[in-house]
C-alpha positions as CSV (number, residue, x, y, z in Angstrom):
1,X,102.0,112.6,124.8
2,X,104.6,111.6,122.3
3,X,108.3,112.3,123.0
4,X,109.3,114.0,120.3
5,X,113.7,113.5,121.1
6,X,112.9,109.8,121.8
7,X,114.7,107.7,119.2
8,X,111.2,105.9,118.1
9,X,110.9,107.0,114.7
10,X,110.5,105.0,111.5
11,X,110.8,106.7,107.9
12,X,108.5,105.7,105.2
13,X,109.7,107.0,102.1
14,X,108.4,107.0,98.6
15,X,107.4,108.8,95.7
16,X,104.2,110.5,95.8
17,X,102.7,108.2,93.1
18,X,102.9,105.2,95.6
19,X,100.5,104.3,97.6
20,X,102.4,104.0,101.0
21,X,99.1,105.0,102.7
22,X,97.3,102.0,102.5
23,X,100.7,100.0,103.3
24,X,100.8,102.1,106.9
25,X,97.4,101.4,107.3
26,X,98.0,97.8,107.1
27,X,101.1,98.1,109.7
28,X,99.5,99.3,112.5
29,X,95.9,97.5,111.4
30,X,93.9,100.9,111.6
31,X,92.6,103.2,108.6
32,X,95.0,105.8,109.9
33,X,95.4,107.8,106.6
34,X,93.0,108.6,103.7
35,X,93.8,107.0,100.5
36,X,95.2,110.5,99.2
37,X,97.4,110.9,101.7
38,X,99.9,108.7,99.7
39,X,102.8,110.8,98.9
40,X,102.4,113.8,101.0
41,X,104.4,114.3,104.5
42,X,102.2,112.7,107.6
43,X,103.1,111.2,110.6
44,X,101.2,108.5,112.0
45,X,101.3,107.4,116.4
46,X,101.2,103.7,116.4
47,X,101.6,102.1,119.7
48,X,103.3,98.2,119.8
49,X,101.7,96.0,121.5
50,X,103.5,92.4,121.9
51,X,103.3,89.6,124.3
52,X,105.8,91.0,126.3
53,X,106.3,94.8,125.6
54,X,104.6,97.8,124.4
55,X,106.5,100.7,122.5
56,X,104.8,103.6,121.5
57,X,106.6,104.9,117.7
58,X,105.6,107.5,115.0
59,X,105.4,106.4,110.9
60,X,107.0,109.7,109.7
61,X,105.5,109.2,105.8
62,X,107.6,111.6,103.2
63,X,108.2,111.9,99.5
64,X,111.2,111.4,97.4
65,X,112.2,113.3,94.9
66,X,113.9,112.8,91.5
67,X,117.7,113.5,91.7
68,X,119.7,115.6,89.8
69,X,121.0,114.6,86.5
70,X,124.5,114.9,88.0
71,X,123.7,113.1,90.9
72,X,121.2,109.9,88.7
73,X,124.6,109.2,86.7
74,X,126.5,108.8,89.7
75,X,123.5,106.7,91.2
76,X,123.4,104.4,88.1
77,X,127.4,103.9,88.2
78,X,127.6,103.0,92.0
79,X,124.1,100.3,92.0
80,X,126.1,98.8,89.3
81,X,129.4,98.8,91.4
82,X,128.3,99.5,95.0
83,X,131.4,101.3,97.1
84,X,132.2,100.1,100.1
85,X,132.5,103.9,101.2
86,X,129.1,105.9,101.4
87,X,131.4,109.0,101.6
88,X,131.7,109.3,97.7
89,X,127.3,109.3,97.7
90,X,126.8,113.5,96.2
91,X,124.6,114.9,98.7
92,X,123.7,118.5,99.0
93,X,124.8,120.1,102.2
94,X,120.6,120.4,103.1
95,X,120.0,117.2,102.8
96,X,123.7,116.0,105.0
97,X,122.2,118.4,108.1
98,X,119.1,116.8,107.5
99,X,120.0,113.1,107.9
100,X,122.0,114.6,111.3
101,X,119.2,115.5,112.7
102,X,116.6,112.5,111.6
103,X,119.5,110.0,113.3
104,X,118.8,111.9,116.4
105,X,114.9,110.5,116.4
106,X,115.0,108.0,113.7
107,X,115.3,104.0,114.4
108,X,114.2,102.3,111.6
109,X,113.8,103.6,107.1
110,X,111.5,102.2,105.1
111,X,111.9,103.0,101.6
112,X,108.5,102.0,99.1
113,X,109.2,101.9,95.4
114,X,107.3,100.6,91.9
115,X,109.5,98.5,90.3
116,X,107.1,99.4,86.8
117,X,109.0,102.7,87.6
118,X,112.9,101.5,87.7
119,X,114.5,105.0,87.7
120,X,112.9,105.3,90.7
121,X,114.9,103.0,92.9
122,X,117.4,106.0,92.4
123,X,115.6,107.5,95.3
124,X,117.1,104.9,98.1
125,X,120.9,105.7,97.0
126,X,121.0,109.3,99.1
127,X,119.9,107.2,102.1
128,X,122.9,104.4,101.7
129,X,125.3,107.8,103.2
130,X,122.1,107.9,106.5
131,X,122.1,104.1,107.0
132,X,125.9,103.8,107.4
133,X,126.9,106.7,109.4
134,X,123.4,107.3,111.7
135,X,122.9,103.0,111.4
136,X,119.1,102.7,112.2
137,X,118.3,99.1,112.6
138,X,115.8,98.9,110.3
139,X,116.4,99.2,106.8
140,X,113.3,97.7,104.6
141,X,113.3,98.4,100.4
142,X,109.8,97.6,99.6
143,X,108.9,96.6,96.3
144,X,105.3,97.1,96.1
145,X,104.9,94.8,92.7
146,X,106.8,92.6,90.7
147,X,109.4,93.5,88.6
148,X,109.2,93.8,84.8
149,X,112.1,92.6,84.4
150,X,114.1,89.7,86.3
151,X,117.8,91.5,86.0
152,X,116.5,94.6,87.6
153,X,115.3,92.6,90.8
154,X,118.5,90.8,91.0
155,X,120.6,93.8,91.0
156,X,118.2,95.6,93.6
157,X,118.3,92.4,95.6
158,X,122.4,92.3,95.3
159,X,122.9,96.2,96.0
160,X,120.3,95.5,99.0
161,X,122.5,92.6,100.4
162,X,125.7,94.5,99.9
163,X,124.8,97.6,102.0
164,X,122.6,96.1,104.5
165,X,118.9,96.9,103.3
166,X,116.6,94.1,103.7
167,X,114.4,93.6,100.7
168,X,111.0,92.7,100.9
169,X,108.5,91.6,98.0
170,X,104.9,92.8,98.9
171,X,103.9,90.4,96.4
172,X,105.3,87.3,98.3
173,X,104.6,88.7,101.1
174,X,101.8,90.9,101.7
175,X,103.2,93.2,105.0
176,X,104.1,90.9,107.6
177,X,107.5,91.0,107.2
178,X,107.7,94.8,107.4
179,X,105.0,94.2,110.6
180,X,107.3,91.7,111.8
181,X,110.8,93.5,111.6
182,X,109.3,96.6,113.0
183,X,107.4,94.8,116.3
184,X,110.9,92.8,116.7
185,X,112.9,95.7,117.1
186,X,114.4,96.7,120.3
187,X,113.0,100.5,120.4
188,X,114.0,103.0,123.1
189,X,110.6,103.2,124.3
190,X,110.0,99.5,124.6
191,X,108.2,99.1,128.2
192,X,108.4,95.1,129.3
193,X,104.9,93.3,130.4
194,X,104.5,91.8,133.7
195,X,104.9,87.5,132.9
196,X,103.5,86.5,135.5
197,X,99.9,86.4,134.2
198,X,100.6,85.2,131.0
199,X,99.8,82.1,129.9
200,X,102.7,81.0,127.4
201,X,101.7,78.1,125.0
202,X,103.8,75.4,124.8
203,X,106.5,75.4,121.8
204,X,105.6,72.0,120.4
205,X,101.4,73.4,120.7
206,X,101.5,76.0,118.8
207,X,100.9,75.3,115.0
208,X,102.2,77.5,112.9
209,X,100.0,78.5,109.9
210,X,99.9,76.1,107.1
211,X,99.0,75.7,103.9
212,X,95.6,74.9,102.3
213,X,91.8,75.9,103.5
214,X,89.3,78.3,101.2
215,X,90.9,80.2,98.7
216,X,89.9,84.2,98.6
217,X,87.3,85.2,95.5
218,X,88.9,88.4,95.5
219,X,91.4,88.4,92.7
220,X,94.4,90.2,94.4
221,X,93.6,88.1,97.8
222,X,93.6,85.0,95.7
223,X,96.9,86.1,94.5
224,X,98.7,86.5,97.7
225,X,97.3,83.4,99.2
226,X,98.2,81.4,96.1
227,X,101.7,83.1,97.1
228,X,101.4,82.3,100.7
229,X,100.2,78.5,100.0
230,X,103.6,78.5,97.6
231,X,105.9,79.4,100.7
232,X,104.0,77.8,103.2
233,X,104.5,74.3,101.1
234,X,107.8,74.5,101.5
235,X,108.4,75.6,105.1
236,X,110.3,73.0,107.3
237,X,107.8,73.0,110.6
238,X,111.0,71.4,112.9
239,X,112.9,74.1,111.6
240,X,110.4,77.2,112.8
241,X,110.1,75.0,116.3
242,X,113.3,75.0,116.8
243,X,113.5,78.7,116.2
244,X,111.0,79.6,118.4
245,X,112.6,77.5,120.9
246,X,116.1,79.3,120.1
247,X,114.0,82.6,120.8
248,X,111.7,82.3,123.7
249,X,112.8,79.0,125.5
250,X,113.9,81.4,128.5
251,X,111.0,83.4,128.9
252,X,111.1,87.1,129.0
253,X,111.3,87.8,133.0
254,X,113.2,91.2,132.6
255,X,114.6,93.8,130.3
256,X,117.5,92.1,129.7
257,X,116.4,88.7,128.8
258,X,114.0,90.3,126.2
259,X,117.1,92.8,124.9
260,X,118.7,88.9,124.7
261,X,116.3,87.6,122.4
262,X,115.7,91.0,119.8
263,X,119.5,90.8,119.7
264,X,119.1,86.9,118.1
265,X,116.3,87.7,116.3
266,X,118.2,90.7,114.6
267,X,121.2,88.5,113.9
268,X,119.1,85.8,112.2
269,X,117.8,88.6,109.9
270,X,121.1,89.7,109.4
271,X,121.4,86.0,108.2
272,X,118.7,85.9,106.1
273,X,119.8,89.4,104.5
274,X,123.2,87.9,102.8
275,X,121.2,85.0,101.5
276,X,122.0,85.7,97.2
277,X,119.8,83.8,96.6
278,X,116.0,85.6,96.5
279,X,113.6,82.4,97.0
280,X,115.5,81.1,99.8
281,X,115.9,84.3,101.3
282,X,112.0,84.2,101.3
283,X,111.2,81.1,102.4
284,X,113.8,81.3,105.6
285,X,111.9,85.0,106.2
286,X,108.5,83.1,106.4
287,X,110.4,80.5,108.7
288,X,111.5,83.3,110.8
289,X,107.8,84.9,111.0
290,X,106.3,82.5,111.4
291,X,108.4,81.1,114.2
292,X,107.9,84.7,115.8
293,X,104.5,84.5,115.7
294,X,104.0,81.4,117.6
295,X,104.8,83.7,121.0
296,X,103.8,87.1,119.9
């Protein structure tokens, strides 16, 4: 039975107009919600399940709502010049107790916008005032499409960078990043495998995936593999070895060896996350992932 006080929840937040189902059905590989349940609240058990730990969480899937005008003029004032002090964010005295009680539970926010909607990105600002004072360690902005127009994504990216979201491009990158940050995460109900009957592959054996093979018919699969062939081109393979050697050289004989290694693996994200740069922010995510992936 799930523990509803353990601290093993994830937010996944959008308007109702997105389609965040399909995107949690692709997390935890499993048609957990009808196509219609996009938008409405839900919550969703998914169960980790890595080389070297389990850790049973819950998707808690809610809408977003448009802000008041007061509050939108505010918004569009501080993305332009983001305060250091989440204190000045306007927030209703509902929605303050509310974000007390989600830090209580709450370990990780994903926030899912359309970038063909920009007033919408509005939506993550009340969430800056959570992430600082109840600091989950996941934040994820999701951009579920490319953006219309370049300047908007650069000032998403830069607002992201400056207050410690991670931004992730679903068109460059499908959903294993937001996999990937979520089964890296060291979550309070993370219960270590026995090693002893594993069968590690060596670090110079395991290939990480490459480009080229058959490209998908299907024109939204050709897409992202035309995408993933692009970053995959130009991914340094001595780089992601020596990574995964950085990572998992030691093995993971106890707790605190494995608390070790999320703590590196959250500090090269943290890297990655003041990147300004967008494309190389990418291509040293897919270095990251895909050195992950070699031992999980």
């Amino acid at each position: 039975m799930a523990d509803a006080a353990a601290k093993n929840k994830i937010l996944v937040l959008s308007r109702a107009s997105v389609n965040t189902a399909g995107l949690v059905n692709e997390v935890v590989s499993r048609p957990a919600l009808n196509a219609d349940q996009s938008g409405t609240i839900a919550q969703v058990a998914w169960t980790i399940n890595t080389k070297y730990f389990t850790a049973p969480v819950e998707l808690w899937l809610d809408h977003t709502e448009p802000l008041p005008p007061a509050h939108q003029q505010f918004m569009q004032s501080w993305l332009a010049d983001p305060s250091s002090d989440s204190s000045e964010i306007p927030l209703e005295e509902s929605m303050r107790e509310l974000h007390m009680h989600l830090g209580e539970v709450t370990d990780g926010v994903v926030f899912v916008f359309d970038p063909a909607q920009p007033q919408t990105f509005l939506d993550i600002l009340p969430w800056a005032g959570f992430a600082k004072h109840q600091m989950p360690s996941i934040l994820l902005c999701v951009a579920v499409r490319r953006p219309g127009c370049e300047d908007d994504k650069d000032r998403w990216f830069r607002w992201c960078t400056a207050n410690g979201w991670e931004w992730v491009d679903l068109v460059d990158d499908p959903v294993t990043r937001v996999r990937e940050a979520l089964e890296t995460n060291e979550w309070a109900t993370m219960q270590m495998k026995s090693t002893r009957a594993a069968d590690p592959t060596p670090v110079d054996e395991a290939e990480p995936a490459v480009a080229g093979g058959p490209r998908p018919e299907d024109e939204r699969a050709g897409g992202e593999w035309d995408q993933f062939e692009r970053i995959a081109s130009q991914v340094d393979t001595r780089r992601v070895a020596d990574l995964s050697r950085e990572f998992f050289a030691d093995g993971m004989q106890d707790g605190d060896e494995m608390a070790a290694m999320l703590a590196r693996i959250r500090e090269a994200k943290d890297e990655i996350a003041q990147i300004s740069d967008p494309e190389q922010a990418r291509l040293r995510a897919a270095e990251l992932a895909l050195a992950i992936a070699r031992e999980t």
